[in-house]
Phi, psi and omega in degrees: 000138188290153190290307185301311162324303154302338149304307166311291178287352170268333171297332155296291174317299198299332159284351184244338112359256216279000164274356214267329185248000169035218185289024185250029193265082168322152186188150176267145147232124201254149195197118181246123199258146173317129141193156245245343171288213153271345192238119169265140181235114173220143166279157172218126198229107165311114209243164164231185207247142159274116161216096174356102162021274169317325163285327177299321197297299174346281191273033096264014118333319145328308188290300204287308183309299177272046153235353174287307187287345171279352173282332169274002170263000000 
């Protein structure tokens, strides 16, 4: 498979990945607060990841586009 073609398609997945889960994409955040005892305090904070519309769109247009141009060489 051409390297541009492979390009293509992951830039296409990764855009229909992010219209498909928009802001619902989860992640932990660990957080360790100083302290003067024997006793460590670490938080755990459910965060999720924003990723606009529009960069999906982007990057699948992007995808289509360079796998169309690896297909015409």
């Amino acid at each position: 498979m051409k390297p541009l073609m492979l390009a293509g398609a992951f830039l296409t997945a990764a855009g229909i990945i992010g219209l498909l889960f928009g802001n619902a994409i989860p992640y932990m955040s660990h957080e360790k607060f100083p302290s003067d005892g024997p006793v460590q305090v670490i938080t755990r904070q459910e965060k999720f990841l924003s990723i606009p519309p529009v960069v999906s769109g982007i990057a699948i247009g992007g995808g289509i586009l360079l796998m169309v141009l690896a297909a015409r060489k």
